[in-house]
C-alpha positions as CSV (number, residue, x, y, z in Angstrom):
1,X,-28.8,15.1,-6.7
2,X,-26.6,13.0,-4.1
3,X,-25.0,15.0,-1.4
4,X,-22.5,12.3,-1.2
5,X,-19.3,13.2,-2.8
6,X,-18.2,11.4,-6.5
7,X,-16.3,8.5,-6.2
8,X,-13.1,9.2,-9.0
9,X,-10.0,7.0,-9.7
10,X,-7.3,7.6,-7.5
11,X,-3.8,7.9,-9.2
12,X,-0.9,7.2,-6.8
13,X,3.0,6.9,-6.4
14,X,3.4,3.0,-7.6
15,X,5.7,0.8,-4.8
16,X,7.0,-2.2,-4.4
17,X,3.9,-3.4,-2.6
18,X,2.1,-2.9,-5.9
19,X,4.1,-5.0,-7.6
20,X,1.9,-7.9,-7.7
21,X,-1.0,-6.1,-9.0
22,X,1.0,-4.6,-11.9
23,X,2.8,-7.6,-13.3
24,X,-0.6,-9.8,-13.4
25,X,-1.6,-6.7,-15.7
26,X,1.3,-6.9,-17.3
27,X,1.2,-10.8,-18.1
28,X,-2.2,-10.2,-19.5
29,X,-0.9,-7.1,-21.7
30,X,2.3,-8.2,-23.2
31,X,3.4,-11.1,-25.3
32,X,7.1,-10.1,-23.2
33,X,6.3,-9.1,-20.5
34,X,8.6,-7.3,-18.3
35,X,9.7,-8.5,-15.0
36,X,9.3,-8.3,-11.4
37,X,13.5,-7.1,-11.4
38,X,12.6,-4.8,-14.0
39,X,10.0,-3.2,-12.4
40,X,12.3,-3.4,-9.2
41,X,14.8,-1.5,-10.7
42,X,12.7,1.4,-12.1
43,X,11.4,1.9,-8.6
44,X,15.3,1.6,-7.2
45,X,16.3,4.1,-9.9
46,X,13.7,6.9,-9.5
47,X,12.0,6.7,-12.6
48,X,8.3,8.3,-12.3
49,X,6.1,5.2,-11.4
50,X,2.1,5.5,-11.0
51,X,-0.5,3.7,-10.4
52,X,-4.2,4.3,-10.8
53,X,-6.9,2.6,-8.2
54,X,-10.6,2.4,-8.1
55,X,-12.4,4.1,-5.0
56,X,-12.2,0.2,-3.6
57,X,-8.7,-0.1,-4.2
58,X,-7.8,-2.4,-6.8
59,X,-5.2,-1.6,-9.1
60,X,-6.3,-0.1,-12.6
61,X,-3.5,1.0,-14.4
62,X,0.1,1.9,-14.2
63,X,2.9,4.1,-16.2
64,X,6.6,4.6,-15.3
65,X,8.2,7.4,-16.6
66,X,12.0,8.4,-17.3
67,X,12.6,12.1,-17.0
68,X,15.6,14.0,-17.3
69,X,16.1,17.6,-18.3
70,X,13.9,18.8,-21.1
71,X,12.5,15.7,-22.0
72,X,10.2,12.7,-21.5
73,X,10.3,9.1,-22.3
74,X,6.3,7.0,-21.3
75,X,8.5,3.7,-20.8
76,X,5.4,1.4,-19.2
77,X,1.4,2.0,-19.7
């Protein structure tokens, strides 16, 4: 047994200096994908935005949220 500690995924408020990262995801993932305004705007607005990281740093995954009360709506993954 290691006495180092486990390496885990690191999820993370997503910001503008993600963007890059996300929409090369996003080109890959969507036939439409959505764009860097878009994603702007979300930020801009308030909605939840996330990102997940590996333990070196690159960017995994993201989600963006809208939230308002009593309800949920996943609007990015």
């Amino acid at each position: 047994m290691s006495a180092q500690p486990l390496e885990l995924w690191q999820v993370q408020p997503m910001h503008s200096a993600h963007l890059p990262q996300v929409l090369e995801i996003e080109r890959r993932a969507y036939p439409f994908p959505w764009t860097e305004g878009i994603f702007n705007d979300c930020l801009k607005v308030g909605h939840s935005a996330w990102v997940v990281c590996s333990p070196a740093g690159d960017l995994l995954a993201y989600a963006l949220l809208s939230m308002t009360v009593g309800e949920a709506h996943l609007l990015k993954y």
